[in-house]
N, C-alpha and C positions, 0 to 999 in steps of 0.2 A: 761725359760720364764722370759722376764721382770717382774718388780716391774708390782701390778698394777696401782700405778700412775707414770709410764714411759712411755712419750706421748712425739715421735718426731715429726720433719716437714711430713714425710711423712709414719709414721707407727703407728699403734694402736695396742696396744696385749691385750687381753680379756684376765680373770682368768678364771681356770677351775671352780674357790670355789668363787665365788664373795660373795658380802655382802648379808643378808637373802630376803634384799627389793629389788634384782637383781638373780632372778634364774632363770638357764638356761634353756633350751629344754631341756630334758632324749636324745636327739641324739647326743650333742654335747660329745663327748670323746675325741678330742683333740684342742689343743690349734688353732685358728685361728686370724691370723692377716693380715684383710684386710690393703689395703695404701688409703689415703688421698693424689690426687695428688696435690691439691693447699687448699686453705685457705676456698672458697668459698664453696668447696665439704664438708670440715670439719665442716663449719657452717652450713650447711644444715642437712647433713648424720649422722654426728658424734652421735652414744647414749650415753649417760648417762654411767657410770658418765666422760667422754673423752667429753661429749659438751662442749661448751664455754658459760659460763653465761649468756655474751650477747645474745647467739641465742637463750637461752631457754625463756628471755624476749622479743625478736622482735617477734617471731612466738607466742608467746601469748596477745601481744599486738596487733599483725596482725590478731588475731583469734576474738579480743576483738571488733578491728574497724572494720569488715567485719561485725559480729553483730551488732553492732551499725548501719549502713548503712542502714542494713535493718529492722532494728526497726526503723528507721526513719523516710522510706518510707514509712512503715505502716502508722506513726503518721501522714502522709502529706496527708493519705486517709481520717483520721477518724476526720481532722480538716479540712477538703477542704471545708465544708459547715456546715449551724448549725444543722440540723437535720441528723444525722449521726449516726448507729447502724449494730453492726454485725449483721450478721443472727440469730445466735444460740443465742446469747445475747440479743432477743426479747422476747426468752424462759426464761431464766436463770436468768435475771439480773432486769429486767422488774421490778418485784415485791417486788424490794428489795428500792423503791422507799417510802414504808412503813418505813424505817428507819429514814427518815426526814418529810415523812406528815404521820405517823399512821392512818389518819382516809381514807387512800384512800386504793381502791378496797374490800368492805367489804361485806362478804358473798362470796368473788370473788372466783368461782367454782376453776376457772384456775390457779388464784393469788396463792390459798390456797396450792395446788396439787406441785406446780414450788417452792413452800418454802417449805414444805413437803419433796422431794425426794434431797432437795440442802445438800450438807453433814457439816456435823458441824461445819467442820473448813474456808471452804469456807464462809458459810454464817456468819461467826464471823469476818471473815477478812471485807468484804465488811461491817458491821455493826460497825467498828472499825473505819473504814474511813470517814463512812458517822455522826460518832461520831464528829469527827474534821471536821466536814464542806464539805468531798469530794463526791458529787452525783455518786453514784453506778454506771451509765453510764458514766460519766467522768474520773472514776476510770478504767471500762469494757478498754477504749482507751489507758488509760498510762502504764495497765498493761505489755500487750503484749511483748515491747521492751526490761522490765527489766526482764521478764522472759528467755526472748531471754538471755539476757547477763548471768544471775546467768546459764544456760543450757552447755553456750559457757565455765564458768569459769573449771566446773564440767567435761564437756564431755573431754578439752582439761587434767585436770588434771587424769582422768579414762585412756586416751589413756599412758601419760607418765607412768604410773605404769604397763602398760600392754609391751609396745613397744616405753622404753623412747627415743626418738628421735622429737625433738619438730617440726620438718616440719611434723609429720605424728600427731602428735596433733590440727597443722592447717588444714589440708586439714579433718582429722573427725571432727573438729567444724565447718568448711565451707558447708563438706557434711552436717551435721545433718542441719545445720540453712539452708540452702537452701530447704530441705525438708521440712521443722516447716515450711518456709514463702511461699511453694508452695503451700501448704494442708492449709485448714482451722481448726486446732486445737489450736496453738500457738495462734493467733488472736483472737480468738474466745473469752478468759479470764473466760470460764468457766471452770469446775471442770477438764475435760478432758488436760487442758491447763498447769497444774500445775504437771500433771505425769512425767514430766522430769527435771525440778528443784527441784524435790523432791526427783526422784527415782535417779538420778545421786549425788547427795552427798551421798547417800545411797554406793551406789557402792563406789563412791571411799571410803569412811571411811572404807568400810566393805575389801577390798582390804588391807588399811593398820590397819585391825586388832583392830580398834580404837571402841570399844564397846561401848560407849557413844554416842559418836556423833552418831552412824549409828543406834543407836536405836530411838534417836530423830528424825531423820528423817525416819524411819517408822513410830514411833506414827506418824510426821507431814503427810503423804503419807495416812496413815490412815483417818486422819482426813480432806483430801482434796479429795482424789479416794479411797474410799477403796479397792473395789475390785481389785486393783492393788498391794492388800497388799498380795494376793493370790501365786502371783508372786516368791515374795521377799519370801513366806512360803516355798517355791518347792525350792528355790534357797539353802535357808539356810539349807534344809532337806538333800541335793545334797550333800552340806559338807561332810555327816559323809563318804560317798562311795569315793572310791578311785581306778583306775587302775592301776594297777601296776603289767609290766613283764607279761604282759595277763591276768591275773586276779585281780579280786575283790576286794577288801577290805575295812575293815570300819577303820574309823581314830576316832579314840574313844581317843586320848591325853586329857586329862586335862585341856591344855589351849584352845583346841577346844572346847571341851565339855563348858568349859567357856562362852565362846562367843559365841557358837550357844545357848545355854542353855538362857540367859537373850532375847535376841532375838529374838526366838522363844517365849518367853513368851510377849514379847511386842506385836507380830505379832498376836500369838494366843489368847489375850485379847481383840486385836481392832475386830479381827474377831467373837470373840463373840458377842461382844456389837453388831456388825452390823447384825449379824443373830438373834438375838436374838429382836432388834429393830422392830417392826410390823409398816407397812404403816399404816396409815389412809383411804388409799383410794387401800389397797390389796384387793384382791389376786395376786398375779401378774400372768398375763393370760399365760395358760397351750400352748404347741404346738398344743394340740388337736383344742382347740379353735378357734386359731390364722391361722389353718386351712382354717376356715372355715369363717373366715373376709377378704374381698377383699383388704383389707390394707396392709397386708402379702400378696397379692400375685402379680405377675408383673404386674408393673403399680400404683399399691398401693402408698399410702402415704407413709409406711414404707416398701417398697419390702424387701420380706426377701424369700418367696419360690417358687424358681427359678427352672425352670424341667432339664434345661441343667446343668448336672456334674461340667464341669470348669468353668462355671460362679458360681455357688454356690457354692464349695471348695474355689475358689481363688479370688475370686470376692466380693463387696458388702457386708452387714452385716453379713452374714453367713459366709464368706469364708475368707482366711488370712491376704485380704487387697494388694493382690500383688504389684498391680500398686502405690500405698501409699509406700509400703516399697523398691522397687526400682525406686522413684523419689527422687533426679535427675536421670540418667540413669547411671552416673557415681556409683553408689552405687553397681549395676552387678559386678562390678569387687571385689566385696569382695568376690564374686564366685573360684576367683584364688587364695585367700591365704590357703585353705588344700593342693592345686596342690603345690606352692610356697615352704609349710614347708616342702617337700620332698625331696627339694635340696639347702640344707644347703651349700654346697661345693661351687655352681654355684651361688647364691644368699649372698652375702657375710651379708648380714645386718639381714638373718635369725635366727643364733645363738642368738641376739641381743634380740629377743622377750621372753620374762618373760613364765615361768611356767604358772602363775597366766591366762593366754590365755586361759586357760580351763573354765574361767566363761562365756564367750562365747557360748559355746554347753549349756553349763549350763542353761542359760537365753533361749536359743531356744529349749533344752527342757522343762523349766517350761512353754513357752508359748505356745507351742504346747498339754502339755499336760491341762493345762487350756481352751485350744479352746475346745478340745476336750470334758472335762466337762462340758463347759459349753452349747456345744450342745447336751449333754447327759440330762441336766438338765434346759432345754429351757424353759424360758424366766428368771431362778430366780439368773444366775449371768450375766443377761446383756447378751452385745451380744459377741459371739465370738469372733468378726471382734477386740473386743478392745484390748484383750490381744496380738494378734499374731501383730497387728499392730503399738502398740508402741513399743515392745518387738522387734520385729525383727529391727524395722528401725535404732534401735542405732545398734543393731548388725551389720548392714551392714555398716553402718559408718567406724565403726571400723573396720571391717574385711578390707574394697573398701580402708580404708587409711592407714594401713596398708602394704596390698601387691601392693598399687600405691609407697608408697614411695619405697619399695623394688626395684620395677621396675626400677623407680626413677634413684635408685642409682646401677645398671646392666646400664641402658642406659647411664649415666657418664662415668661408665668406658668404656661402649665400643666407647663412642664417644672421647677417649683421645689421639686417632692415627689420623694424616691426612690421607687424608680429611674429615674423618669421623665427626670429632671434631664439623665442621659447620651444618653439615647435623643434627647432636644429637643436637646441639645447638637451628636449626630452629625447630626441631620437639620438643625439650621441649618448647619452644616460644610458640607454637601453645597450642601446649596440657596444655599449661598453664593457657591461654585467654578463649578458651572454657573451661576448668574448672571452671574458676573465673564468666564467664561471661553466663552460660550454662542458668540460668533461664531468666536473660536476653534477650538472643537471643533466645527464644523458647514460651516466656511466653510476652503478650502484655502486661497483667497488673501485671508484678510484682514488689513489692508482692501482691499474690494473697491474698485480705484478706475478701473477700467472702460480703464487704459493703453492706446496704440497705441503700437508699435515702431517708426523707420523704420530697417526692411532694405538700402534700397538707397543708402548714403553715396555713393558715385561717381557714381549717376545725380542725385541732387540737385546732386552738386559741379560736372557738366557742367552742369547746365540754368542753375546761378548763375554760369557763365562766359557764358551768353550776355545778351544786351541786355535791360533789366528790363521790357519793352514787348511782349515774345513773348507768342503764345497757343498752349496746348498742347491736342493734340485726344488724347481716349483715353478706352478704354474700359473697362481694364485697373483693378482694385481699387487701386492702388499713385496711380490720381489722386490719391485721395482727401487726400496725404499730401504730393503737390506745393506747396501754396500756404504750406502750414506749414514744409517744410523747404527746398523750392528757390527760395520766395519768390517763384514765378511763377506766371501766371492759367492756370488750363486752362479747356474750352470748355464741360465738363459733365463732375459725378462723380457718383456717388451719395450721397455726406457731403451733396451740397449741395442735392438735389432736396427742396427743402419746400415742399409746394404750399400752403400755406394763403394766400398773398398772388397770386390770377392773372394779375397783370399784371407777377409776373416769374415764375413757374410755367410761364406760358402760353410766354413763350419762352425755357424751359429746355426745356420738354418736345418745343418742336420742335427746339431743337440738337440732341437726346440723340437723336431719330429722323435728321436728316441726318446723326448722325455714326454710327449705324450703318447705313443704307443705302449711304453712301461708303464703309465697310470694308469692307461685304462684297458690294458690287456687283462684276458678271463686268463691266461696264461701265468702263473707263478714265475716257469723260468723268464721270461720276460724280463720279469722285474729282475729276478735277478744276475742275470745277461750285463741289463743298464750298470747296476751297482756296482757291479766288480769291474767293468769297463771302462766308467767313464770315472771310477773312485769319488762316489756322492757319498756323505758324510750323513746330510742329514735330508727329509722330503719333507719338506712346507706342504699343507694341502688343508685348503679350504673346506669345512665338513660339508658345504653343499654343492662338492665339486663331481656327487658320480650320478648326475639328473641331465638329462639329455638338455634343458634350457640351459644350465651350465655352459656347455659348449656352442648352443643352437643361437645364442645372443652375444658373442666374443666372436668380434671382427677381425682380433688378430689371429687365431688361433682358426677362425673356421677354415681358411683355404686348405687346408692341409687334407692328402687324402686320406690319412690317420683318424684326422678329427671326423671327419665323415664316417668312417668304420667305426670309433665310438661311440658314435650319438645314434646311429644303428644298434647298435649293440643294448645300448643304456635302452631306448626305445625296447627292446626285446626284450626285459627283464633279466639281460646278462651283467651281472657284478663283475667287476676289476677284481683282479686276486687281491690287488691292496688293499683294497676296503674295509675286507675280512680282520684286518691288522692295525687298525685305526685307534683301537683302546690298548690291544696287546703288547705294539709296539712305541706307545707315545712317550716321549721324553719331556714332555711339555706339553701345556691344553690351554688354550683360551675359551670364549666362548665361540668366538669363528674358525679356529685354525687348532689343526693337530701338528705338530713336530715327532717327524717318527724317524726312529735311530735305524739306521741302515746295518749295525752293528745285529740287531736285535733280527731285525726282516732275515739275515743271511743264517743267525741262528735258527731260525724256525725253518729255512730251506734243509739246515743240515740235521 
């Protein structure tokens, strides 16, 4: 056998004993030496260490601008107009508006509960920015794209250590970002968003053995998601077992014990602190409960129990997320590399893949086995759906790019005889374009980044003239949009109904019942029972909110057996007392919404 750095025009010869950060498959037993028939195949196919420098910089810079693209796109959603807010970032980000005006949202049920469950490192970061001047929402926007890129640098350099070959390092950071910008997590900039520029430098450091680094980024992963630190516990536990020759074993060496040993202790510290930490607003609600709230069941706010088997295994928060983890559709084909490592002989770039392939299984058993806990022990690590679904989707990344470049480089050679040559030529052409272009041609808005608008500038601009100490009662969609842009508490929306903690669920669920019993009661004192009770400032209300379709078409709002006694009522020609006070007492009118002063409604009781 050649040297192994004896590298001609048209032959490559692998060692049986390469270097330790290069080990082989347990199948490869003899020497293989695929050909390179031209320059182009070598810049593409060649691994490590037979690539060309150049090509390991162009497919990383090409990995780099493919990210960028679509961080861009996002940016060109979240600045297209000024009132501009992710979804879940109405949630999350809302109340962090505290960090530059303190005296806003106070006593704020909602406010209080969204800083409460924000994990420590997250709300440090955004309290850091909004130190230097940057508004927590203007932050929420720029995050996205650099997240994107630290994800791309990580994921490209996790594949070279697995399957060094830098075209199969592009097409996994293409796959992965195309998945992050088709889903709404990457966008999103809340806590969920930060699992993969966290949890991928983990991996790679932890790959090359680097105990430092890879400990800091679980503290960091810690201190961003924790429960993703669960993960990384199973992974690193996985270490000590070993197969070999059919069975078992434990790798108890020294320097393993080293490195899992510190690691485990970084992981098993954050995980105390976090189990050990009590909500403010626990218990966090049992399955039995959760039963037995139309919000968990289809249709619900939070659907979560679902009667049909394969929607609720594979499906939705219960189940593993399928459709998330095989979008784009290109990601299926990581279905083919167990078939692939079978034929080393046939597949020439097989030998080529790293031992170290095994973390892989590894990562799909920690997350299978944390789904499974955590629907053993439902509601109190969250929900299943998180572990298998960020877990799996880089796994498929990698596996889908992987046995595509395999492919890859099978259909080069076979297209190197006429005629074939053109045929292999057009079909990688094609297969190329709809790779690059797959979310594109499939997706109208992409990237999809899950945007909210606010419509209504004037009513935000009214509610931010009044005292930042007001509480807004409504039941009107357009809450949802008040805390974010008018900067002020309302009493209950539906953005904010997340029952998983019942000791602030418990009383949101009964605000959300006295605020519509007080709207649409024929009862005067009713209303004003709410007002002086629950100290509402001002009543948002929709003017085509007293029509029984009003109610009969809101999914959130129907379970209730209030709303049912309204839409009865509405049905019977019975008016709300508030109705009558719609022009009398409005401090504010648009064309869809009245703002009526609670000041006014108590004077007309008296």
């Amino acid at each position: 056998m050649a040297d192994a750095s004896t590298v001609t025009s048209d032959r490559l010869e692998f060692e049986i004993n390469p270097s330790p950060r290069f080990k082989p498959l347990s199948f490869r037993t003899s020497s293989i030496s695929p050909t390179f028939p031209n320059r182009l195949h070598r810049f593409c196919m060649a691994p490590a260490p037979y690539t060309p420098k150049s090509a390991v910089i162009f497919w990383f810079s090409l990995s780099l601008t493919i990210a960028a693209v679509y961080g861009i796109g996002g940016l060109q959603q979240a600045f297209s107009a000024d009132l501009v807010v992710q979804d879940d970032a109405r949630q999350h980000v809302f109340w962090m508006q505290r960090f530059l005006e303190p005296g806003l949202f106070p006593n704020d049920l909602i406010a209080d509960y969204f800083q409460s469950v924000a994990p420590a490192g997250y709300a440090l970061f955004y309290r850091v920015m909004a130190a230097v001047g940057i508004a927590p929402l203007l932050v929420s926007k720029l995050l996205p794209p650099l997240l994107g890129l630290i994800t791309t640098v990580f994921c490209f350099g996790v594949t070279m250590e697995l399957f060094p070959v830098p075209i199969a390092g592009f097409i996994a950071s293409v796959l992965l970002n195309q998945s992050l910008w088709m889903q709404d997590g990457l966008i999103s900039a809340t806590p969920k968003a930060f699992v993969y520029p966290l949890f991928l430098p983990f991996l790679y450091y932890f790959l090359q053995r680097k105990i430092l680094a890879a400990g800091i980024f679980i503290a960091m992963l810690g201190l961003f998601y924790p429960q993703y630190v669960l993960i990384v516990l199973v992974i690193l536990l996985l270490q000590i077992i070993i197969y070999k020759a059919g069975k078992i074993q434990l790798n108890l060496t020294p320097e393993n014990l080293k490195f899992l040993n510190i690691n485990l202790i970084i992981a098993g510290f954050i995980l105390l602190v976090y189990a050990l930490t009590s909500s403010e607003f626990g218990p966090t609600i049992s399955a039995m409960e959760a039963r037995k709230l139309p919000e968990f069941l289809p249709g619900g706010r939070s659907q979560f129990f679902i009667d049909d088997p394969w929607a609720f295994w594979l499906h939705g928060r219960s189940g593993i997320a399928l459709s998330a983890i095989l979008t784009p559709v290109f990601m299926a084909l990581g279905f083919l590399l167990p078939i692939l490592l079978k034929f080393p002989k046939k597949f020439t770039l097989v030998p080529a893949i790293s031992s170290r392939i095994r973390i892989l299984l590894e990562i799909v058993i920690a997350a299978f086995l944390m789904f499974l806990a955590a629907h053993g022990l439902l509601f109190k690590l969250h929900l299943p759906s998180r572990y298998t679904q960020h877990s799996l989707r880089m796994v498929m990344a990698w596996a889908a790019a992987i046995a595509i470049t395999i492919l890859l480089d099978a259909l080069w050679r076979w297209g190197q005889s006429v005629p074939k040559k053109i045929t292999a030529g057009i079909i990688s052409t094609v297969l190329a374009i709809a790779f690059l272009f797959y979310p594109q041609l499939t997706m109208n808005n992409f990237p999809w980044t899950s945007y909210e608008w606010g419509e209504q500038p004037e009513l935000y601009a009214f509610l931010q003239q009044q005292p930042p100490d007001i509480l807004i009662a409504s039941l009107a969609e357009e809450a949802n949009n008040l805390p974010t842009f008018a900067h002020r508490s309302v009493f209950a929306a539906r953005e904010y109904a997340i029952p998983y903690h019942w000791g602030y669920y418990e009383q949101f669920r009964n605000r959300l019942q006295r605020m519509i019993q007080a709207q649409y009661s024929p009862n005067f004192r009713d209303v004003v029972d709410f007002l002086q009770e629950d100290g509402v400032d001002w009543w948002l209300i929709e003017k085509g909110a007293f029509t029984p379709g009003y109610l009969s078409y809101n999914r959130w709002l129907n379970p209730y057996a209030v709303t049912q006694e309204a839409i009865a009522n509405l049905e019977q020609g019975i008016q709300p007392a508030i109705a009558t006070l719609m022009t009398q007492c409005s401090g504010f009118e648009t064309a869809d919404f009245a703002v009526l002063s609670a000041d006014c409604i108590l004077k007309v009781q008296d």
